[in-house]
C-alpha positions as CSV (number, residue, x, y, z in Angstrom):
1,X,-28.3,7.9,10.6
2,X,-28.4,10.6,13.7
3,X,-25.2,12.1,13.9
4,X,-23.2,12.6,16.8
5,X,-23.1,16.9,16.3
6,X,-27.2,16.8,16.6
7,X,-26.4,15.7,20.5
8,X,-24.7,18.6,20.7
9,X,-27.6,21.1,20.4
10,X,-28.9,23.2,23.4
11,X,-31.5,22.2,25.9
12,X,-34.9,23.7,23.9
13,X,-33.5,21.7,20.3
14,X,-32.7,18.7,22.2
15,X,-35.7,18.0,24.2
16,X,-37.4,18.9,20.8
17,X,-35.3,15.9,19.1
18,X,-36.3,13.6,22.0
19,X,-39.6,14.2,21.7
20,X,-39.5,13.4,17.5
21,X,-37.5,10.1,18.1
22,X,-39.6,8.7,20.8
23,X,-42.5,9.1,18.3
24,X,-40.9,7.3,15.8
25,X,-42.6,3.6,16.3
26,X,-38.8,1.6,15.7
27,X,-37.9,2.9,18.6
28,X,-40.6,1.6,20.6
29,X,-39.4,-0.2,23.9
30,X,-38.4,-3.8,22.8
31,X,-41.2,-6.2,23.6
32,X,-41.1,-9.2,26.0
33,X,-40.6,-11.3,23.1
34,X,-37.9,-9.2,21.7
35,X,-36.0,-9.4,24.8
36,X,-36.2,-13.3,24.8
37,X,-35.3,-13.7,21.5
38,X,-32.3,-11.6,22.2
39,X,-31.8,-13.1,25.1
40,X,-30.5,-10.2,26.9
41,X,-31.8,-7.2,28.7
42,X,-30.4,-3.7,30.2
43,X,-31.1,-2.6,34.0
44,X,-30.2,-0.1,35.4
45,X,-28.9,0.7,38.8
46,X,-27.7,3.8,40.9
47,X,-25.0,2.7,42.6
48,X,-27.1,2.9,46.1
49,X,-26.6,0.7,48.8
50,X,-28.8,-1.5,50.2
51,X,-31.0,-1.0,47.0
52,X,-29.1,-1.7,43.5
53,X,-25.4,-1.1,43.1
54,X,-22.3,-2.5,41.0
55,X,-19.3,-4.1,43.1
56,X,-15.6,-3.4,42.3
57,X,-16.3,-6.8,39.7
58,X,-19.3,-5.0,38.2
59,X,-21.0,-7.5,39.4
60,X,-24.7,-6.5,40.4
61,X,-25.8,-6.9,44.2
62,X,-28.6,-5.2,45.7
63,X,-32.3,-6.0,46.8
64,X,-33.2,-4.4,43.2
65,X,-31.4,-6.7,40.9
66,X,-30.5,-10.0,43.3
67,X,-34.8,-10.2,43.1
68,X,-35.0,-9.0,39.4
69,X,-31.9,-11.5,38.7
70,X,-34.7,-14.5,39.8
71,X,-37.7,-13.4,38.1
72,X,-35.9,-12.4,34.5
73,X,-34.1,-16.5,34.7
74,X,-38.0,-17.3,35.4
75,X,-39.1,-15.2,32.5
76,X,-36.2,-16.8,30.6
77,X,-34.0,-14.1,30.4
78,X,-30.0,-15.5,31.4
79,X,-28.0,-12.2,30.1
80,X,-28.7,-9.1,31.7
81,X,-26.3,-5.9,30.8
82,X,-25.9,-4.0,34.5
83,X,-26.1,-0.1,33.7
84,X,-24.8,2.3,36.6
85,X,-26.3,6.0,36.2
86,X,-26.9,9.0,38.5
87,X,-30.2,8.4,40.4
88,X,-31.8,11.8,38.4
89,X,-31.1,9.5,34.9
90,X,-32.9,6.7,35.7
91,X,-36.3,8.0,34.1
92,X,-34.9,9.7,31.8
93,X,-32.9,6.5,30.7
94,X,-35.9,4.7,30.2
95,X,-37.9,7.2,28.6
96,X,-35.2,7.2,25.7
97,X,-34.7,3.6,25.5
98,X,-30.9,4.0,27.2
99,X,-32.1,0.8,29.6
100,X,-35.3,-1.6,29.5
101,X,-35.8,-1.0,33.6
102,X,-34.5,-0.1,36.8
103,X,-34.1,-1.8,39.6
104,X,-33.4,0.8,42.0
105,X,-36.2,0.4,44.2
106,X,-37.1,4.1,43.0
107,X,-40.0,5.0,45.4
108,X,-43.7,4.7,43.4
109,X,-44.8,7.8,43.2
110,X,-47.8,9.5,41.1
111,X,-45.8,12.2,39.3
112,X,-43.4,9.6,38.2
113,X,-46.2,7.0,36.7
114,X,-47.0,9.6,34.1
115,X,-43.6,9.3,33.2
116,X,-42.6,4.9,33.6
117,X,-44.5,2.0,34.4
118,X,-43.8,0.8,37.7
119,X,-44.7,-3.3,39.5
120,X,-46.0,-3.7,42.1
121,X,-44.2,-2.6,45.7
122,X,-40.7,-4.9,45.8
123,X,-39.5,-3.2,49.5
124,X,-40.3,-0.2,51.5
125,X,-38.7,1.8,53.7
126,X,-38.1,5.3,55.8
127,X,-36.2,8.3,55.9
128,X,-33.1,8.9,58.4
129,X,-30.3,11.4,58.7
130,X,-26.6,11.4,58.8
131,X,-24.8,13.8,61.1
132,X,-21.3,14.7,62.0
133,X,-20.0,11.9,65.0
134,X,-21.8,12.6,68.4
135,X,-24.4,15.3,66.2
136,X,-23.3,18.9,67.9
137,X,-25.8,20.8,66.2
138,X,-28.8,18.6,67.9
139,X,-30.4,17.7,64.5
140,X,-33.1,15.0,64.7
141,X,-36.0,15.9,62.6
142,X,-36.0,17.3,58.8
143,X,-38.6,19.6,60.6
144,X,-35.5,21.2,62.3
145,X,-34.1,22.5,59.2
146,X,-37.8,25.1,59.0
147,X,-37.6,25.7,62.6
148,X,-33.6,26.7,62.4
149,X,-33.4,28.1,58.8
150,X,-30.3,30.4,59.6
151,X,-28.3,28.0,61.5
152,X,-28.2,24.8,59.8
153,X,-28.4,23.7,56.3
154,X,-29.4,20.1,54.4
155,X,-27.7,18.0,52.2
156,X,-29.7,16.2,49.4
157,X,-29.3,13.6,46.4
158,X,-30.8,15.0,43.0
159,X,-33.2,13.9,41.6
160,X,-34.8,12.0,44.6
161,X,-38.2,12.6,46.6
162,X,-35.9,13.5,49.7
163,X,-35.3,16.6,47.7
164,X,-39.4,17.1,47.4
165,X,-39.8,16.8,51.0
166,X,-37.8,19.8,52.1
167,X,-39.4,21.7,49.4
168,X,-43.2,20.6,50.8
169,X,-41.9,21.3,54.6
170,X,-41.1,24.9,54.1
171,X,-37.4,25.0,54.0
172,X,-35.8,28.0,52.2
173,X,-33.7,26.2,49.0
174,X,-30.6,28.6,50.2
175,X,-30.4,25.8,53.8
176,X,-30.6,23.1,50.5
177,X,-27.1,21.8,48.9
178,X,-28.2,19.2,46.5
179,X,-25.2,16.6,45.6
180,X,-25.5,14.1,42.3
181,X,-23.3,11.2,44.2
182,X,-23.7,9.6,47.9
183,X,-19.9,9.8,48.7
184,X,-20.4,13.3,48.1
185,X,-23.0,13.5,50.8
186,X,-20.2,12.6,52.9
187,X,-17.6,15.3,51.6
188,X,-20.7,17.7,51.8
189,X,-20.6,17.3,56.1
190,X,-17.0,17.0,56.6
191,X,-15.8,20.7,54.9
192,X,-19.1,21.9,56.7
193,X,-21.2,22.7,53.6
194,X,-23.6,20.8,54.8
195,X,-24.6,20.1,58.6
196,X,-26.7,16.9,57.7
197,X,-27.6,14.1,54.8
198,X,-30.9,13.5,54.4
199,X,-32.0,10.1,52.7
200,X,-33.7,6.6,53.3
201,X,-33.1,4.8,56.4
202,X,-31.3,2.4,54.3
203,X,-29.1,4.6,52.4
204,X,-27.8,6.5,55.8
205,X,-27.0,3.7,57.3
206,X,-24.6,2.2,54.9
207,X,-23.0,5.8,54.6
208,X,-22.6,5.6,58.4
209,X,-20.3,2.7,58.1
210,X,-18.0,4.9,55.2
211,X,-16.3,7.4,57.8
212,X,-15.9,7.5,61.2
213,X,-16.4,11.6,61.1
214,X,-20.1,10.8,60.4
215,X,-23.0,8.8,62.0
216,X,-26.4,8.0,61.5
217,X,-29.0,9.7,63.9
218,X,-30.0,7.4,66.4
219,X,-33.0,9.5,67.6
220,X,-34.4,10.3,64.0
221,X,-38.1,11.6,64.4
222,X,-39.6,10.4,61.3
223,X,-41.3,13.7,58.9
224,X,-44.9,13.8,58.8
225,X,-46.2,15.3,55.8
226,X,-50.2,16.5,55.3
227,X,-50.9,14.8,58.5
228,X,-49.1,11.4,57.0
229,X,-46.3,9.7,58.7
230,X,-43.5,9.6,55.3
231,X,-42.9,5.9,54.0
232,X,-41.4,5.0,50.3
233,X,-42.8,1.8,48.1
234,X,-39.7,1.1,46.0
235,X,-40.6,-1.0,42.8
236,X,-38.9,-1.8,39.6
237,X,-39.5,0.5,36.4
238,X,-39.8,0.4,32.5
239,X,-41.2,2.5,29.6
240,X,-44.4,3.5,29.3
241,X,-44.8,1.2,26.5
242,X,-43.5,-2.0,27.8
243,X,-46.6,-2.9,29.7
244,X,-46.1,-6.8,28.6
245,X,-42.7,-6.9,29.8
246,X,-44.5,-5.2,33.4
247,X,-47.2,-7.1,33.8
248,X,-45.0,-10.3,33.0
249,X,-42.4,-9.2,35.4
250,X,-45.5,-8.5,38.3
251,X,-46.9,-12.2,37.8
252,X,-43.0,-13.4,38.6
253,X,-42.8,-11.3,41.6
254,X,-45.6,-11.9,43.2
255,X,-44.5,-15.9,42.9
256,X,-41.1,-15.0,44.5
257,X,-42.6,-13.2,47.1
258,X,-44.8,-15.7,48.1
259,X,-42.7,-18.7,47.3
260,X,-38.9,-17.6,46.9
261,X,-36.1,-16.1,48.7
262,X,-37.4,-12.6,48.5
263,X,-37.9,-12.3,52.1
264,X,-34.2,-13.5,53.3
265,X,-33.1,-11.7,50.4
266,X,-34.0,-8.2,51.9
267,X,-33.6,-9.3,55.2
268,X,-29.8,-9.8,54.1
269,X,-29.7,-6.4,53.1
270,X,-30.6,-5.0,56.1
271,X,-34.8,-4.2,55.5
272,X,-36.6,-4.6,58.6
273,X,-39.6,-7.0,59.4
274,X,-42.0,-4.0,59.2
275,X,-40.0,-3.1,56.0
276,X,-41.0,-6.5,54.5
277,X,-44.8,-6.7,55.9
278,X,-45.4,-2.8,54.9
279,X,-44.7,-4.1,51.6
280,X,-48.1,-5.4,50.7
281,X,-50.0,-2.7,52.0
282,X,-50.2,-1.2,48.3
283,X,-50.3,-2.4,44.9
284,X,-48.2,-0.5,42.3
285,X,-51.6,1.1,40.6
286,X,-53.0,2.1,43.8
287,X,-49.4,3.9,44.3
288,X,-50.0,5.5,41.4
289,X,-53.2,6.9,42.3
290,X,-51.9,8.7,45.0
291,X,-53.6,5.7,47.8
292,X,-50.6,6.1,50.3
């Protein structure tokens, strides 16, 4: 039995102890067959709108788990056990067997496949910013933030490529505040620590709608990066050994986006046509490979 004063060890023992017990084979992730015997699995979410997110009920809305909800009944899975966590713990979560996936719509990215398996693209989408009301200080582009570096400063999420970006572009990580929660993105822009929120399309435009003191930027120039206009390819992930439970989970979705309600599903959420279509561009191994 681990007890609970080994979780209490500093950052160098800890990551050590991770390391031993994910090399232990019992704690291997479950199997698709384990889960359907046990009839019940554990996703996690990040409490972020339009993508995955827990009501006042706990109930679990979302594009992330309303498809995932589908494909697991198809897979005959009925019980699923909603997990809400800070974006930054979501691979983390998986990697020690806290969750069996996410359905986040956590952008497919090649430094995170070394890390979780992802499925193939289930949305994708853009970047935006949120200003304060009628934006005073002029800020359309995250390019702004290099061109201005002693005037105006950036708020981020942890843990998120957003975060990556600014780092890529040139901007100084003083003009950076990173926050772990959206409402804080908010706070951050109101006492003036921050002079804009940089996120999805998605996620700034349901923040828009949370205070009147903010507002999304209408005339938001999207950030090119290495010559490449920036779009995400949000997916579904699990541990690096549950490639049955995957590639099971990949043959359901591709049904349900062919024949289900996974178009008017995201539509309901607010993704766009080109949102939808840009979807199929990739495949989650070609994401993986760097192909976008």
């Amino acid at each position: 039995m681990i007890t609970q004063s080994l979780f209490r060890t500093g950052p160098p023992l800890m990551a050590g102890i991770v390391a031993f017990l994910l090399a232990i084979p019992g704690l291997q992730a479950d199997t698709l067959e384990d889960i359907q015997q046990r009839g019940v699995i554990r996703i996690a979410v990040a409490n972020e709108r339009p993508y995955g997110y827990l009501n006042e009920e706990g109930e679990a809305l979302g594009a992330g788990p309303e498809v995932a909800r589908r494909i697991l009944d198809d897979l005959g899975i009925e019980t699923i056990e909603w997990v809400a966590t800070e974006f930054k713990n979501l691979i983390p979560g998986l990697e020690v067997g806290r969750f069996d996936m996410a359905a986040a719509e956590m952008a497919i990215m090649p430094e995170r496949c070394s890390r979780v398996l992802f499925s193939d693209p289930n949305t994708s989408y853009g970047e935006g910013l949120l200003v304060l009301a009628s934006n005073p200080n002029r800020i359309r582009a995250y390019e702004d933030f290099v061109e201005r570096p002693d005037t105006i400063r950036v708020a981020v999420q942890e843990g998120t490529v957003t975060q990556d970006m600014f780092a890529a572009l040139g901007v100084h990580p003083d003009r950076v505040v990173t926050v772990e929660r959206l409402s804080e993105a908010i706070e951050a822009i109101e006492s003036g620590r921050a002079d804009a929120f940089a996120a999805t399309g998605m996620t700034v435009a349901s923040l828009e709608n949370m205070s009147p003191q903010v507002e999304a930027e209408f005339n938001f120039k999207d950030p090119i990066i290495d010559g490449r206009q920036v779009r995400y390819y949000g997916g579904f992930a699990f541990p690096l050994d549950a490639e049955d439970l995957r590639d099971a989970f990949n043959d359901a979705l591709e049904q349900e986006k062919r024949y289900g309600d996974w178009q008017q599903t995201l539509a309901r959420y607010g993704f766009l046509t080109k949102d939808i279509i840009y979807s199929y561009r990739f495949s989650g191994d070609q994401l993986c490979e760097g192909s976008s």
